[in-house]
N, C-alpha and C positions, 0 to 999 in steps of 0.2 A: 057641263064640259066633260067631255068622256077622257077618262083618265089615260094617261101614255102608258109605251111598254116601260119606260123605268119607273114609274110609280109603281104599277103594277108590282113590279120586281121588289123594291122597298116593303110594300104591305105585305109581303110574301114570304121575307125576310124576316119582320118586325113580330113578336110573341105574343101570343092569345093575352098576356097579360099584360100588354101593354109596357112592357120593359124595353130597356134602350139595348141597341143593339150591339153587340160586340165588339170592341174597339180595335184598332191598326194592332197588327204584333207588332213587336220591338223590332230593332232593327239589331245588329251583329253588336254593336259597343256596349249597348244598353245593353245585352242580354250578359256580355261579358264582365261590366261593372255589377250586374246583380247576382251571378253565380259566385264573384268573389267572396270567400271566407272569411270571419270578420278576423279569427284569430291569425292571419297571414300578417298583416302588420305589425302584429306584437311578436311575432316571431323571429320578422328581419330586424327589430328593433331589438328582442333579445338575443340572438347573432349577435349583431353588430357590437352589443355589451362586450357579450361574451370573449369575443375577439379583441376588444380595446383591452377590460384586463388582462388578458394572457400576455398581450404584447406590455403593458404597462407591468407587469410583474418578471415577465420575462426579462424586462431593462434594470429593474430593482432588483432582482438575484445578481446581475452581473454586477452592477455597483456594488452590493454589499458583499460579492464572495469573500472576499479578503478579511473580513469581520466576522464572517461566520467560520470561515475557516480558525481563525482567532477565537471564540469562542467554542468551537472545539475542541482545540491543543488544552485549552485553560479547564476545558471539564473533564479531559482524562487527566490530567495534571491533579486536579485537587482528588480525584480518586484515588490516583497514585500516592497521597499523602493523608489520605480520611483514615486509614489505621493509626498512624503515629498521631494524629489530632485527636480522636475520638480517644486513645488510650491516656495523652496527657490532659483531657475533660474528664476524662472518671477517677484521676488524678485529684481532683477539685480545680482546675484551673479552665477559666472562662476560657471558650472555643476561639473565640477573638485572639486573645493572649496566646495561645497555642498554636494556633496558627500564624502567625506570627516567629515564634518559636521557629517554627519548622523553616518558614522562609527564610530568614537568619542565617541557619546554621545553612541552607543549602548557597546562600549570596555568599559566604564566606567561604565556604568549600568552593565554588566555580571561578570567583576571585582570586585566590589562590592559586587556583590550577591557572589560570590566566596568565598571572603575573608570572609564574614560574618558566612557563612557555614562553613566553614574551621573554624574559631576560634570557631563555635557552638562543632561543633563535636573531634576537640581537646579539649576544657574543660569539654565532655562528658568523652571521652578517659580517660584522667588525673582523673577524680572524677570516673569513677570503677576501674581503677588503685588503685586508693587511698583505694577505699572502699573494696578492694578484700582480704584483712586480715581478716578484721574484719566480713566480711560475711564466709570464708572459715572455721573460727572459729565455726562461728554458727550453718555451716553445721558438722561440725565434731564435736558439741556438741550434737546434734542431733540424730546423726548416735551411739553417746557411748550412750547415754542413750536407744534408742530405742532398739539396738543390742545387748546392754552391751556388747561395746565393749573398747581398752583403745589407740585410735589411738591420736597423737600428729601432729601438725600442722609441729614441725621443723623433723619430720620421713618423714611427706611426702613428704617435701620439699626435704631432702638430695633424699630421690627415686625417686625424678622427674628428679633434678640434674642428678646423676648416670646412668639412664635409655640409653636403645640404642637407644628406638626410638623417644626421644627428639635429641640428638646430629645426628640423618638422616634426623627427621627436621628441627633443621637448615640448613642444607648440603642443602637440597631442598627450602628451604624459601632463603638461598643464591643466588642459582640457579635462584630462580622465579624472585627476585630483579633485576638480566640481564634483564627477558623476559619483565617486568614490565616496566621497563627504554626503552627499544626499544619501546615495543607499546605506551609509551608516545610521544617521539620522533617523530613513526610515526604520532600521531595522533594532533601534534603540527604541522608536515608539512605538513598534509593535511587541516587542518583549516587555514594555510597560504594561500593555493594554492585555496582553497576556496575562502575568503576576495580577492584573488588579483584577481581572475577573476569575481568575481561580482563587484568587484572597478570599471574596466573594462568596466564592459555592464553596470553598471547603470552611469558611467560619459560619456561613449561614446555610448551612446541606439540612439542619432539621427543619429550619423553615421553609425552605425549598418544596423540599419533602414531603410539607404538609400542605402548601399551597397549590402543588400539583395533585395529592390525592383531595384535595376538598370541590374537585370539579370532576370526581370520576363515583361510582360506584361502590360500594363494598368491596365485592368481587374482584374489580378490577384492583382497588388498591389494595389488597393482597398481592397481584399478581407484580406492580409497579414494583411494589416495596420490596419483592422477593427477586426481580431484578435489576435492581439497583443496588442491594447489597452481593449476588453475584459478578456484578461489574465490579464493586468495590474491591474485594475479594481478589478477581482474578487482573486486574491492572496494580493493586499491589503488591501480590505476588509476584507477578512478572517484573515491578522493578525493582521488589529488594531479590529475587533470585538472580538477574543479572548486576547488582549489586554487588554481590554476593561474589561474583564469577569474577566481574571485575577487579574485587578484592585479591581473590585467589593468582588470575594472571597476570596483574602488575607485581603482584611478590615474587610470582615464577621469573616472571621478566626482569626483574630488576636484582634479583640474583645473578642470572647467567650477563647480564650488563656489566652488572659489578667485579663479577669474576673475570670478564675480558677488558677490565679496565677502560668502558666507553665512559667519557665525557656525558654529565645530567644525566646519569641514570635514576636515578628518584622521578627526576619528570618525565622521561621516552617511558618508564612501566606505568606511570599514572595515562600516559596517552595511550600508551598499546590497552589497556585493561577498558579504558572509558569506548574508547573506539572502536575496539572491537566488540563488545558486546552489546552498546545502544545503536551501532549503526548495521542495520541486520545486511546477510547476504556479503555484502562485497568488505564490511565493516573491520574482517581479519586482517584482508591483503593491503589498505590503508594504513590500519597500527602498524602494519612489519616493517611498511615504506620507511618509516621516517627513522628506527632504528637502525636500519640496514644502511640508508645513507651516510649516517654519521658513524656508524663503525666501520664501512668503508675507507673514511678521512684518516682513520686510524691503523687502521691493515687491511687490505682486502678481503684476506681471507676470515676477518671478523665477520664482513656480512655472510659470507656464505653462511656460518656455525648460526648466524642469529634468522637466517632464511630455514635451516633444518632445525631449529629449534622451534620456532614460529610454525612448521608445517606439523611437526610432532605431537604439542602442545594443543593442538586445533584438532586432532584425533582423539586426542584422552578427553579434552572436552567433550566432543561431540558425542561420545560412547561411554564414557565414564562419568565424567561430572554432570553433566547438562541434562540428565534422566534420571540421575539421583536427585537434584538440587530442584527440578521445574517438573517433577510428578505428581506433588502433591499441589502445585499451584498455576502452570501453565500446561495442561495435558493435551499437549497439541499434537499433529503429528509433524515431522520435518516436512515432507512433500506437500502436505495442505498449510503449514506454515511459508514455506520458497512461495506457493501460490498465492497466499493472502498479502503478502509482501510482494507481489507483483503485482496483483490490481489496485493495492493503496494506492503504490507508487502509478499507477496508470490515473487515477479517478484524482488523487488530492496530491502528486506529487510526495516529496521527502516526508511533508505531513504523513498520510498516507500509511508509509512504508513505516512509520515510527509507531502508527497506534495501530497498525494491523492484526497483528500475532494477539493485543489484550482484547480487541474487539473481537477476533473469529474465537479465541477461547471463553468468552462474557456468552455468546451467543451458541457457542457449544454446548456450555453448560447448564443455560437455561434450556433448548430445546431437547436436551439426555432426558428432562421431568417427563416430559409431553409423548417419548420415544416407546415404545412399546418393546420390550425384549424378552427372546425365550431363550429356551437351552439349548446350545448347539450341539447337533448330533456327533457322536464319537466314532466319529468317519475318518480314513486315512489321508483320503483329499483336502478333508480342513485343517492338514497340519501341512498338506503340500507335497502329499505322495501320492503318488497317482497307485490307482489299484491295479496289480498285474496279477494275471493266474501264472501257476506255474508252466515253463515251458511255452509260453505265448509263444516268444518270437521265435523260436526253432521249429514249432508248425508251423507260420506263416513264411519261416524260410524252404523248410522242405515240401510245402501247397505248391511252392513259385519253382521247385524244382521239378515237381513231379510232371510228368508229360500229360498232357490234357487228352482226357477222355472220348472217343467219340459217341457223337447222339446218339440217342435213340432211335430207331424206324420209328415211322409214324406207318398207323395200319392203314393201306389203302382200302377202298371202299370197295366189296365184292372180292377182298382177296384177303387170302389168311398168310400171317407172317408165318414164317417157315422157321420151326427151332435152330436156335444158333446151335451147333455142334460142340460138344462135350471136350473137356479136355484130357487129352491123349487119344481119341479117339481118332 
């Protein structure tokens, strides 16, 4: 049987050695499933991680800000207090005990200040209470005479009585007394959880101490421990130097109060002294409020004397006291101080703005180590004088006077300039 043309073609095709012949190519899916890499899967699938915790951690930061924030305030806090603990430890007395100590005496001192405030501003309350008849009178004596008009104090009273929108302020002054009650509450257990975790770091700061350097390096725990007693250092500094100040301008204050015969002067210099010095930036014109008001009550022209006494006072600080007292322990500058008390206050709020000034000076002072400096040259511009030759500006006045010169010829090509003519000639 004589073989056809596609046999032909096959044994034509097929390999001296008898091998099979070359199978179909793949077609477009198949070739696309086998160029796949294998690591592509574990890639979308670490993606995919990757993005679940960020978002899972990103939801855990917001829930716990409020906590960490809290455990913030309570670790400059027990800084602020590691000198007076560590000194009554070397004392002989257990750090526990000591710290302790120290809370004590500051519950009592704020207590104090508390209650004093509190009875200030209740027998303020109670005395315009009292006096509000007899002023209301004089206002609506006032009012007929000037108006001619014939209003009565007990008409206004039943309309006030009467009225709808008294009785929906109560309804909402009700209301508010809830919300009022809660944010006290909260803000009684957050000042708890505060105290107990600076209790905390300032009884247990050597263990602290040492259970953050037992996961570092040598090197490194050198470098820890040498900033951590620079924070130490410079946050309590900064709160016994305003302290310190505070001491100084409640006694200034409560002199010139006394002298003008206001009403709780002992407690308006303990407020202007506390307030104006821990509430940085706007901290002065707050303490002078509340003075001014009640010497107001008393003659007008008391507040004015206690508004120029207040503005006075806040100069000699600010040039005099507050560079003597905060040189050797907050060496900040004013202008990088307004600024680090402007981004606390952007980033953490009031927080913020209270621990700004010890953290940019903690962190100044550790990187002054790291800073390289040489000798600056004894130039007149780095005192702030600019360098003048003698007579500068009187040539540059008599250049702009003198009549400008004409050009030169230029020599044209193939022609010789001709001498300019002599003079007198």
């Amino acid at each position: 049987m004589a073989p056809t043309d596609e046999t032909a073609e096959v044994d034509q095709q097929a390999s001296p050695l008898d091998t099979t012949p070359p199978g179909r190519p793949p077609s477009g899916d198949d070739a696309g499933q086998a160029r796949m890499p294998r690591w592509l899967p574990r890639a979308m699938v670490l993606a995919l991680s990757l993005v679940a915790v960020f978002q899972l951690g990103n939801w855990a930061f917001h829930q716990l800000i409020g906590l960490l924030l809290n455990v913030l305030i309570a670790f400059f806090l027990a800084l602020a207090i590691e000198p007076a603990v560590s000194w009554m430890a070397s004392k002989g007395l257990r750090r526990g005990f000591a710290t302790f100590l120290v809370f004590f005496g500051v519950l009592v001192v704020a207590a104090g200040f508390v209650t004093l405030l509190g009875s200030m501003l209740a027998g303020q309350i109670i005395r315009m209470i009292e006096g509000f008849p007899e002023y209301l009178d004089s206002v609506i004596s006032w009012i007929n005479t000037t108006f001619h008009t014939e209003l009565k104090r007990v008409d206004i009273q039943e309309g006030l009585l009467r009225s709808d929108w008294l009785q929906r302020y109560v309804q909402n002054s009700a209301t508010g007394v809830l919300d009022v009650s809660t944010q006290v509450l909260g803000g009684l257990f957050r000042l708890l959880t505060i105290a107990l975790f600076s209790f905390y770091f300032a009884a247990d700061g050597p263990r602290l101490r040492r259970a953050l350097c037992s996961v570092l390096p040598p090197a490194r725990q050198a470098e820890v421990l040498r900033a951590w007693e620079i924070a130490v250092d410079k946050t309590g500094g900064y709160l016994y130097s305003r302290g310190l100040m505070a001491l100084i301008s409640g006694i200034a204050h409560y002199i010139l109060l006394e002298y003008l015969g206001v009403n709780y002067a002992p407690v308006l210099a303990v407020w202007v002294g506390l307030v104006s010095q821990f509430i940085p930036t706007i901290g002065t014109y707050l303490a002078g409020a509340l003075p001014m008001l009640i010497a107001f009550t008393v003659n007008p022209w008391y507040a004015l004397w206690v508004l120029v006494f207040v503005v006075i006072y806040q100069q000699f600080e600010n040039y005099v006291l507050q560079p003597k007292l905060t040189a050797k322990t907050v060496d900040v500058h004013p202008a990088v101080a307004f600024g680090s008390v402007i981004a606390g206050t952007a980033l953490l709020g009031a927080v913020g703005a209270l621990i700004a000034i010890p953290a940019v000076a903690t962190l100044q002072a550790f990187l002054g180590a790291y800073v390289r400096r040489y000798d600056v040259t004894d130039d007149p511009r780095v005192h702030g004088q600019r360098k003048r030759t003698p007579g500068n500006i009187l040539a540059r006045v008599r250049r702009l006077l003198e009549p400008q010169r004409e050009p030169e010829r230029k020599r044209e090509p193939g022609r010789k300039l001709e001498p300019e003519p002599e003079n007198g000639s």
